[in-house]
C-alpha positions as CSV (number, residue, x, y, z in Angstrom):
1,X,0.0,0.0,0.0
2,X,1.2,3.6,-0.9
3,X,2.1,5.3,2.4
4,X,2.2,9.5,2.8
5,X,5.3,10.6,3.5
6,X,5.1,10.7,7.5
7,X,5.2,14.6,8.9
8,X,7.2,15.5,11.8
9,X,4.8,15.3,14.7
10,X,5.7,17.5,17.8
11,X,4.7,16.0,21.0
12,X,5.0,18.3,24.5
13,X,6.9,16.2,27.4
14,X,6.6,16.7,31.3
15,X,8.9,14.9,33.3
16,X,7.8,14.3,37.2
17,X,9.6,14.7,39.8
18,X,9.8,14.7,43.6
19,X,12.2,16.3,45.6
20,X,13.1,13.4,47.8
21,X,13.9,11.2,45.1
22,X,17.8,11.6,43.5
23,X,17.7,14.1,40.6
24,X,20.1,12.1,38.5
25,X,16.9,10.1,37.5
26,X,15.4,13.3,36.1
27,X,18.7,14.3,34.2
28,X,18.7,10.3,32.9
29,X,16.2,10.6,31.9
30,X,15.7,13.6,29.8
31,X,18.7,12.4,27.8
32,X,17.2,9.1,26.7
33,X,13.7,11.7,26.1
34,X,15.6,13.2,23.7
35,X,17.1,10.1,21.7
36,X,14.6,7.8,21.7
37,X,12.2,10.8,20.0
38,X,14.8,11.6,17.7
39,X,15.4,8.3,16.3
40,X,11.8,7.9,15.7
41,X,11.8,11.1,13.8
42,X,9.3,12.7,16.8
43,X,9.8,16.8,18.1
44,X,10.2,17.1,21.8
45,X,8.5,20.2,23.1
46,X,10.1,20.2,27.1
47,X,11.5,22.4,29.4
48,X,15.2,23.3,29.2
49,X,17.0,22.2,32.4
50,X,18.0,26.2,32.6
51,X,14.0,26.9,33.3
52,X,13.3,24.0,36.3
53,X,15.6,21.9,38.0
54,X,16.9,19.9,35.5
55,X,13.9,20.4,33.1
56,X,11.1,18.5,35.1
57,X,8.4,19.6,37.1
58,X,7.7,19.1,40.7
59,X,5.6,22.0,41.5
60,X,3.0,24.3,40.5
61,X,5.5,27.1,39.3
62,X,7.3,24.7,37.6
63,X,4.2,23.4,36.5
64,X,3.2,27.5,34.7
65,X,6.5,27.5,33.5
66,X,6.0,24.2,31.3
67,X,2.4,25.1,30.5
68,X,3.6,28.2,29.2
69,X,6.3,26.5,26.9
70,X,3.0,24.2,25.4
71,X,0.6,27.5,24.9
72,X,3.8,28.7,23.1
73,X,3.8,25.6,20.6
74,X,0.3,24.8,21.3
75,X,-0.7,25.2,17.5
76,X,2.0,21.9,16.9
77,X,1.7,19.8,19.7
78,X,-0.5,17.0,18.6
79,X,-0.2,15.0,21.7
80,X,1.9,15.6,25.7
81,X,3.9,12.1,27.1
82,X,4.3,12.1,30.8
83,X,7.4,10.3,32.1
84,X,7.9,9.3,35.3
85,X,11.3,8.5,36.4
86,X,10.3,8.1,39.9
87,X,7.0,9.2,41.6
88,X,6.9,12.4,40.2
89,X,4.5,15.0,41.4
90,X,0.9,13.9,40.6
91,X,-0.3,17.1,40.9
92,X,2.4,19.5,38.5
93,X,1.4,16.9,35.9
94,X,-2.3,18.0,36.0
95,X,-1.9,21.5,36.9
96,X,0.6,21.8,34.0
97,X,-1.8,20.1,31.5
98,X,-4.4,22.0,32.8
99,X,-2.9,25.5,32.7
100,X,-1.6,25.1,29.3
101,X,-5.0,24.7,27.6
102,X,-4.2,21.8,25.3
103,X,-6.8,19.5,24.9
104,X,-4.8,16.5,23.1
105,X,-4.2,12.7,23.7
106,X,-1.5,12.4,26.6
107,X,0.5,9.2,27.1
108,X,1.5,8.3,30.8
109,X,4.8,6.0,31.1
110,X,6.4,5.3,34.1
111,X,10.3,3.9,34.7
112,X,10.9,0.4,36.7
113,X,12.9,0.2,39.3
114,X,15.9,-2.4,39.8
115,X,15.8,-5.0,42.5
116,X,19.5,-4.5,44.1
117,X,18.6,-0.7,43.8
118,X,15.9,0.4,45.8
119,X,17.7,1.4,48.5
120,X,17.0,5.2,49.6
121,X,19.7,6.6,47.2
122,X,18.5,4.5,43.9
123,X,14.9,4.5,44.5
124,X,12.4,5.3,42.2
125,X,9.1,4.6,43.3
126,X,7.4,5.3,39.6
127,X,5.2,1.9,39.6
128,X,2.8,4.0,42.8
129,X,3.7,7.1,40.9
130,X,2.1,6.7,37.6
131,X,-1.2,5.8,39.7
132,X,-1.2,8.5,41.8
133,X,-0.6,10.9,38.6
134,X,-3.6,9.0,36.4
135,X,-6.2,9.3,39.7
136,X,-5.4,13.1,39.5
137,X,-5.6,13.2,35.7
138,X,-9.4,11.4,36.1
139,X,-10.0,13.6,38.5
140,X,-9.5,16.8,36.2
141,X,-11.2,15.2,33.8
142,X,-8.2,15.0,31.2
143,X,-8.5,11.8,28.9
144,X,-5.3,9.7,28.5
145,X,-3.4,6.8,27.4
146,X,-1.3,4.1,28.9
147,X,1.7,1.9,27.9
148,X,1.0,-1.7,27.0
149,X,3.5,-2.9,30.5
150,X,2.8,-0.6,33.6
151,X,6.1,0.6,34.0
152,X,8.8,0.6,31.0
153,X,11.8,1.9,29.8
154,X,12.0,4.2,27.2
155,X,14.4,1.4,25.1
156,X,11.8,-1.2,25.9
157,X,10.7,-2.8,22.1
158,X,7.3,-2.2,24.0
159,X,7.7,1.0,24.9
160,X,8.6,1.9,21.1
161,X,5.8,0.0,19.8
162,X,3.3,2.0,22.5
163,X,4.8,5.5,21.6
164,X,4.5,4.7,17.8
165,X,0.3,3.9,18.2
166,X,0.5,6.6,20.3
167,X,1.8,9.5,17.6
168,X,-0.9,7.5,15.0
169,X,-3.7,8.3,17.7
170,X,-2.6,12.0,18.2
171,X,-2.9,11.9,14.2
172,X,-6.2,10.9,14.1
173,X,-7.5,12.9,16.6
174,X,-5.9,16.4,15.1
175,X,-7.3,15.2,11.9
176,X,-10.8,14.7,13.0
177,X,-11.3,18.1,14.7
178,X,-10.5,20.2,11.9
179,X,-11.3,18.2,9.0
180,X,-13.3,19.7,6.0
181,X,-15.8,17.3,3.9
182,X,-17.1,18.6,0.3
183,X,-20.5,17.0,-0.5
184,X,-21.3,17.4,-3.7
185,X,-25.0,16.9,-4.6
186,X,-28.1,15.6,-3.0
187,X,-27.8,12.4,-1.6
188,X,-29.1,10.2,-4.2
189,X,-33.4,9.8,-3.3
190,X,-32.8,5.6,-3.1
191,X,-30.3,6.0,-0.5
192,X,-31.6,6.2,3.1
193,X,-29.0,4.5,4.1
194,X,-26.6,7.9,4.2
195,X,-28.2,10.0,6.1
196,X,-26.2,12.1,8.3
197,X,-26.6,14.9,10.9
198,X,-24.0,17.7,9.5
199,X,-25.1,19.7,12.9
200,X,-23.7,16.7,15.2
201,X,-20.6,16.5,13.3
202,X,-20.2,20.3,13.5
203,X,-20.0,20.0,17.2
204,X,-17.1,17.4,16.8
205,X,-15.2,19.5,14.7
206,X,-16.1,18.2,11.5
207,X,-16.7,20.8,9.0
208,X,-19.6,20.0,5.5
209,X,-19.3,22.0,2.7
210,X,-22.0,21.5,0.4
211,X,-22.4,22.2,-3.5
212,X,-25.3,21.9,-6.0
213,X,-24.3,19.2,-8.5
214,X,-25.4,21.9,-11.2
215,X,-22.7,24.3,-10.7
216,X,-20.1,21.2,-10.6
217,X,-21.5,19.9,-14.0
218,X,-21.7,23.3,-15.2
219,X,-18.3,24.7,-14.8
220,X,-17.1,21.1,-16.2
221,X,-19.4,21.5,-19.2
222,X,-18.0,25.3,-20.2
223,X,-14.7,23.7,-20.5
224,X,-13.2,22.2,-23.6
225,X,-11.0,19.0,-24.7
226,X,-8.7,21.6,-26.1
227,X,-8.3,23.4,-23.1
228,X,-4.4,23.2,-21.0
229,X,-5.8,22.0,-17.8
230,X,-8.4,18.9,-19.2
231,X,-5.3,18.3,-21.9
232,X,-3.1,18.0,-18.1
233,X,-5.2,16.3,-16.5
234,X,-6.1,12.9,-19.1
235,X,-2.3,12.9,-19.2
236,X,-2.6,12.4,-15.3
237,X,-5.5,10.0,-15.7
238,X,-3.7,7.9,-18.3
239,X,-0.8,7.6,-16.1
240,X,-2.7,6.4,-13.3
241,X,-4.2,3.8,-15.0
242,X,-5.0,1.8,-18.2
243,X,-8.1,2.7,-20.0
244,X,-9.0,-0.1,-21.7
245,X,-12.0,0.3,-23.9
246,X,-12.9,3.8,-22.8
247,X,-13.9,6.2,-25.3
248,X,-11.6,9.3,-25.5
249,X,-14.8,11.5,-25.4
250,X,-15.8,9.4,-21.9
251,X,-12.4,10.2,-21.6
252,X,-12.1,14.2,-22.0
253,X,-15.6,14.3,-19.9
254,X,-13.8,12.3,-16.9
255,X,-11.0,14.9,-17.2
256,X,-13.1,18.3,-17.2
257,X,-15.1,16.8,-13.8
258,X,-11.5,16.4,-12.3
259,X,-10.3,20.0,-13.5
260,X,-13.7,21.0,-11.9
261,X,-13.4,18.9,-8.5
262,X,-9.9,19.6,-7.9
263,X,-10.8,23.5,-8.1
264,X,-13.7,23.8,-5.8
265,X,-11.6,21.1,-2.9
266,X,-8.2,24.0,-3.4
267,X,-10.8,26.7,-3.6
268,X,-12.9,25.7,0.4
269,X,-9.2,23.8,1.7
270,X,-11.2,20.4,1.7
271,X,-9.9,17.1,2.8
272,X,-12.2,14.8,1.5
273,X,-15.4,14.4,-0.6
274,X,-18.4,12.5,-1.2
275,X,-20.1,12.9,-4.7
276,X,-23.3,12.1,-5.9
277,X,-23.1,9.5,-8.3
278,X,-26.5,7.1,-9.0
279,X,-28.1,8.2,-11.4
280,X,-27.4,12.3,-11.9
281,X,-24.1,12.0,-13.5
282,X,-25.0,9.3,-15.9
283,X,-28.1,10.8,-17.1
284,X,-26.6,14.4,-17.0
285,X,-23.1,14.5,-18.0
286,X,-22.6,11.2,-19.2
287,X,-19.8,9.5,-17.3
288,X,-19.1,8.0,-14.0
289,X,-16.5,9.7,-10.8
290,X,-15.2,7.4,-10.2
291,X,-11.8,7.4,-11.7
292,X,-11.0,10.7,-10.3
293,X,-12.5,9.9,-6.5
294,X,-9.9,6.8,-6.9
295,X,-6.9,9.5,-7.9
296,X,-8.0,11.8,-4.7
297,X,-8.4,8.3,-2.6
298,X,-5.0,7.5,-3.6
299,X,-3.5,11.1,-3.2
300,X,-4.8,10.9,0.8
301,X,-7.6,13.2,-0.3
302,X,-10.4,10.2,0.7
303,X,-13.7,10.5,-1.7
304,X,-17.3,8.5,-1.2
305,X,-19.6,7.9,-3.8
306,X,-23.6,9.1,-2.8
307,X,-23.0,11.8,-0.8
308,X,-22.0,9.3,1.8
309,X,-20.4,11.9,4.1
310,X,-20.1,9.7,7.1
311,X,-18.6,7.3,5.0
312,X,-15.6,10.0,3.6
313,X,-15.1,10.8,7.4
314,X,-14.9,6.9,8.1
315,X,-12.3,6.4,5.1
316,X,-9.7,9.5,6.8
317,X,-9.9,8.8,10.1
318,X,-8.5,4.8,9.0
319,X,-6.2,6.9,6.7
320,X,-4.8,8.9,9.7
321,X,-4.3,6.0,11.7
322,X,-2.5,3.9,8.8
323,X,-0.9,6.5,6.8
324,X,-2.3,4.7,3.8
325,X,-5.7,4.8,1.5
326,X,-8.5,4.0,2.3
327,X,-11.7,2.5,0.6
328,X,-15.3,2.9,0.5
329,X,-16.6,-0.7,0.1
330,X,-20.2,-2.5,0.3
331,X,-20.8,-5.6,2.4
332,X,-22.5,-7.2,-0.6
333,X,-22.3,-11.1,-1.0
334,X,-21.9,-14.4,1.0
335,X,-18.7,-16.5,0.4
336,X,-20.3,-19.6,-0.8
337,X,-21.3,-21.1,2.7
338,X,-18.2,-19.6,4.8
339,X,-19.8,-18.5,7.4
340,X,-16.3,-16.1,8.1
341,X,-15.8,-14.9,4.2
342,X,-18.0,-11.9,2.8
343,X,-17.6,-10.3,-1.0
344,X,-16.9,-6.7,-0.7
345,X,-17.6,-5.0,-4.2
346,X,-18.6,-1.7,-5.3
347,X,-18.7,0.2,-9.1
348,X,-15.0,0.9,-9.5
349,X,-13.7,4.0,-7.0
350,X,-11.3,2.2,-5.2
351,X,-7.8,3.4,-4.6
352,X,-5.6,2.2,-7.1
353,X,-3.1,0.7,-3.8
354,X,-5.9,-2.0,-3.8
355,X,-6.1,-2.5,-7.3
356,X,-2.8,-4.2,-9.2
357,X,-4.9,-4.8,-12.1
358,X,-6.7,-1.6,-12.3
359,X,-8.4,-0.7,-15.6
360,X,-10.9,2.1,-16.6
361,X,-14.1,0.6,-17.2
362,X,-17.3,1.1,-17.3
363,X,-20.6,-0.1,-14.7
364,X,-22.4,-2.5,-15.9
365,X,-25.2,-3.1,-12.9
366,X,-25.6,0.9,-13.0
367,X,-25.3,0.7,-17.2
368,X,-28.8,-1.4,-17.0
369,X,-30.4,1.7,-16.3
370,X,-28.8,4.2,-17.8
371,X,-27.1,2.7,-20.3
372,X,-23.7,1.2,-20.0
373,X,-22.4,3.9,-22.3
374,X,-22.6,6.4,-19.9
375,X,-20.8,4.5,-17.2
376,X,-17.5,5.0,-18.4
377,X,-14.9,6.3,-15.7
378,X,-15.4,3.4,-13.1
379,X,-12.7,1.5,-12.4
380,X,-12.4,-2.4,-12.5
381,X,-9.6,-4.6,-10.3
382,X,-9.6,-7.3,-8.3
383,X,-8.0,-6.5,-4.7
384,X,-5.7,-9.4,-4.0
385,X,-4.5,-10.7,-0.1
386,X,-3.6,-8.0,2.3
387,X,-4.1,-6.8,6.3
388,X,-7.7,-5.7,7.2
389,X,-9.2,-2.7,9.4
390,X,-12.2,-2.2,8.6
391,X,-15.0,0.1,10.2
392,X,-17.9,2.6,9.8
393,X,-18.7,5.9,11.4
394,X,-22.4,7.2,11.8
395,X,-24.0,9.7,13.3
396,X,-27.2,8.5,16.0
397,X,-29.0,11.7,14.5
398,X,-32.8,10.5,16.8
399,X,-30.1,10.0,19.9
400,X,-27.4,12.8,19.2
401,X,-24.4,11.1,19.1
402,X,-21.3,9.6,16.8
403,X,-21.2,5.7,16.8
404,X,-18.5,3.3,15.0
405,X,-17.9,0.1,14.9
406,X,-14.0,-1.6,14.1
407,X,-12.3,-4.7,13.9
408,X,-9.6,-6.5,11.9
409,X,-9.2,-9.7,9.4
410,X,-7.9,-10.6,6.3
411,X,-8.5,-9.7,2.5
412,X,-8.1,-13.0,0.7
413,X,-6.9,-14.6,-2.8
414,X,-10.0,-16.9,-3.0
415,X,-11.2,-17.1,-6.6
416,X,-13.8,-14.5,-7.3
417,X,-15.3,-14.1,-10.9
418,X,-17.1,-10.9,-11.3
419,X,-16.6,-7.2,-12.3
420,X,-16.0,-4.0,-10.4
421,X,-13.7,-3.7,-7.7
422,X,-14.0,-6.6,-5.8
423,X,-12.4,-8.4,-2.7
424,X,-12.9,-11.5,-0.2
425,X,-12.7,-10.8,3.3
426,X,-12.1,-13.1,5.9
427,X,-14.0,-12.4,9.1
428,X,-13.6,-14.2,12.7
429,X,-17.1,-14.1,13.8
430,X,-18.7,-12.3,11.0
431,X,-22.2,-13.6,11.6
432,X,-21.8,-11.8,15.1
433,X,-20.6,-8.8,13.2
434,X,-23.3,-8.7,10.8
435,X,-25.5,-9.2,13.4
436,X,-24.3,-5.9,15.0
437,X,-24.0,-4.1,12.1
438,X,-28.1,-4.5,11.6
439,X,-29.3,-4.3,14.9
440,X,-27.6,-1.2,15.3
441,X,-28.8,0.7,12.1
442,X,-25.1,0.8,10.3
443,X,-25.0,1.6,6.7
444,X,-24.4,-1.1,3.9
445,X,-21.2,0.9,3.0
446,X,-17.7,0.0,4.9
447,X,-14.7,1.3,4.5
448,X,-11.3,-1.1,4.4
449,X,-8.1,-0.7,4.9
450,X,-4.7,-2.4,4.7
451,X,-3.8,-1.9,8.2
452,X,-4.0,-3.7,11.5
453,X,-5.0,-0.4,13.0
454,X,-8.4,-1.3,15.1
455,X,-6.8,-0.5,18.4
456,X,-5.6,3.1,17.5
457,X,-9.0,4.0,16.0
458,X,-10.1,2.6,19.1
459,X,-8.6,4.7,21.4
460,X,-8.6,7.7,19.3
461,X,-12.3,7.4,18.8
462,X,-13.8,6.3,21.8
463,X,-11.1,8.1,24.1
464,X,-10.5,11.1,22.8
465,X,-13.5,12.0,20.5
466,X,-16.3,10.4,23.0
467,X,-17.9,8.9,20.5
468,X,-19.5,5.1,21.1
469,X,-17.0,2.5,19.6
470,X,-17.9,-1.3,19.2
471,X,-14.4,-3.0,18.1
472,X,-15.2,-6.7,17.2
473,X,-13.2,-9.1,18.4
474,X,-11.0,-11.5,16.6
């Protein structure tokens, strides 16, 4: 899978103290603060040892001076660590998270002490430290997160592992509280199924932008095939994949739609989009999106078909976590009789990272309707063996809240003869999963991944965003 280039994140550090405990520990431990972030390509935001005894905090002046260091950098701080390399002082770690204003994921880690060391001199104390500072944190009411081993060392394979889910979390929950969604179009009338509540999402963060599909096909239609930017952009499209049997005028209309879409997503700073697709731009404009929601899939600019807005969302918050595309999919067929093997299928938008054998094509389910010559521009490919997260975010619009559902299997290479983007997914349980997924009003639309990123979204999600999460159990 095609990964974005991973950004520098910046993550704010407090390191405990107490003043009965040897400093050494504190000085230690900066040092090895510093490395370990350094060789995992992370920003430290922490105190100099010039501002607080030896750069940590151990009491509520130190504790202003290091929230004043994160309202400095609070713009890039995606996420605060706490280490503890001994007790530490349970309340500057609150007051300092507190007085700095951040409201971002926070990990807590705390050091181990040695057997033949915990005389007075060598003590450290950090196992009844890291409690004492999470009873305080739950008492502000600040969220947080904790290491997979209760105490750790920064050069524990653990510890790496831990700070690594934790830097995807952080990305996932910046994302998701400033992201921007373009819906363009009505949501198609036969499609119940993706209704939303933009006013609940709003509250979370998560900005809609919407557009009449008129003005979309309208710009697209005053351009030309012998205009420089269309010309541009079906060289882009023929580089990004084989068209096949497509017409070059199904062609030049694919290409004026992408000039058009790519304008009004620079023009409002969006992130991702969801189009409407069945039947509008068939019978309208004569073409289908989805080669060009597949380009902006594959660019990390995620795109739905049907307006499916809760769907987009769904396809960047998996993107976040992985650093790779993501894919709007339908649970659409049985496996034979394996009860844990489902068909995932839809018209042809998938990211060409799932799609070896991608080809322009057209639809030919959708083409029985409105004629399969105006279907050109979806894409066809089987998706061959890979990892699996897969998930759905919806908003409860009668009960007010966001609600997901997540879990993990396997894409397979069973045989599969049909057309469209298609895959096989292997399931543990999936009859209990199905059986969630109806009982609890999901959409038919899920969105895949090639990750094993479940837990992140997990305790990005439920954590941090306070939305209801179900993650289904392998």
């Amino acid at each position: 899978m095609k990964t974005k280039t991973n950004e520098r994140v910046s993550l704010g550090v407090i390191i405990g103290n107490r003043d009965f405990f040897p400093d050494s520990l504190v000085e230690q431990a900066r040092v090895e603060v510093i490395e370990t972030f350094e060789k995992l390509g992370i920003k430290p935001i922490l105190l100099d040892t010039n501002q607080t005894k030896l750069g940590g905090v151990e009491s509520f002046r130190e504790a202003q001076k290091c929230a004043e260091l994160f309202r400095t950098f609070s713009e890039e701080i995606a996420g605060v660590v706490v280490i503890l390399p001994n007790f530490g002082d349970e309340k500057g770690v609150a007051e300092t998270l507190k007085w700095s204003g951040l409201n971002v994921p926070v990990l807590v880690q705390a050091y181990p002490d040695d057997l033949n060391k915990l005389d007075v001199a060598r003590r450290r104390d950090a196992w009844c430290g890291k409690i004492s500072v999470c009873n305080n944190l739950y008492q502000f009411g600040i969220k947080y997160s904790l290491t997979s081993k209760h105490v750790v060392r920064l050069s524990d394979p653990s510890f790496i592992a831990d700070l690594q889910r934790f830097v995807s979390v952080c990305k996932v929950v910046k994302g998701l509280k400033k992201v921007r969604i373009g819906a363009v179009g009505a949501r198609p009338g036969g499609f119940n199924t993706v209704r939303y509540s933009e006013k609940i999402l709003q509250r979370n963060g998560i900005s809609v932008v919407t557009v009449d599909l008129s003005e979309i096909l309208g710009n697209a239609n005053r351009l030309t095939k012998d205009d420089a930017v269309v010309k541009e952009r079906l060289d882009k499209i023929r580089s990004y994949a084989p068209t096949g049997r497509t017409p070059q005028d199904a062609l030049v209309q694919i290409a004026k739609l992408d000039v058009v879409l790519a304008d009004f997503m620079e023009e409002h700073a969006l992130d991702a989009t969801a189009i409407q697709c069945w039947t509008s731009l068939q019978k309208n404009y004569g073409c289908n999106v989805c080669t060009s929601m597949s380009m902006m899939s594959e660019n990390m600019l995620p795109s739905a078909c049907e307006v499916d807005v809760t769907g987009t969302l769904s396809m960047y918050a998996m993107q976040l976590a992985s650093g790779s595309p993501s894919a709007l999919v339908d649970w659409n067929n049985n496996y034979a009789d394996d009860a844990e093997k489902v068909v995932l299928f839809h018209c042809g938008n998938w990211a060409k990272s799932f799609l070896p054998d991608i080809e322009i094509s057209n639809a030919p389910i959708l083409g029985t309707t409105v004629g399969v010559e105006n279907t050109y521009g979806a894409l066809a490919g089987r998706t061959p063996a890979m990892p699996l997260t897969y998930g759905r975010i919806s908003t409860d619009d009668t009960r007010g809240v966001i609600k997901a559902y997540i879990g993990e299997g396997m894409l397979t290479d069973d045989e599969l003869n049909t057309f469209g983007n298609r895959a096989v997914a292997k399931i543990n349980n999936l009859e209990g999963l199905m059986n969630y997924v109806c009982r609890n009003g999901f959409e038919h639309h899920v969105v895949m991944n090639a990750s094993k990123t479940a837990g992140i979204l997990k305790e990005a999600l439920d954590n941090y965003m306070g939305w209801e999460v179900y993650e289904h159990q392998n």
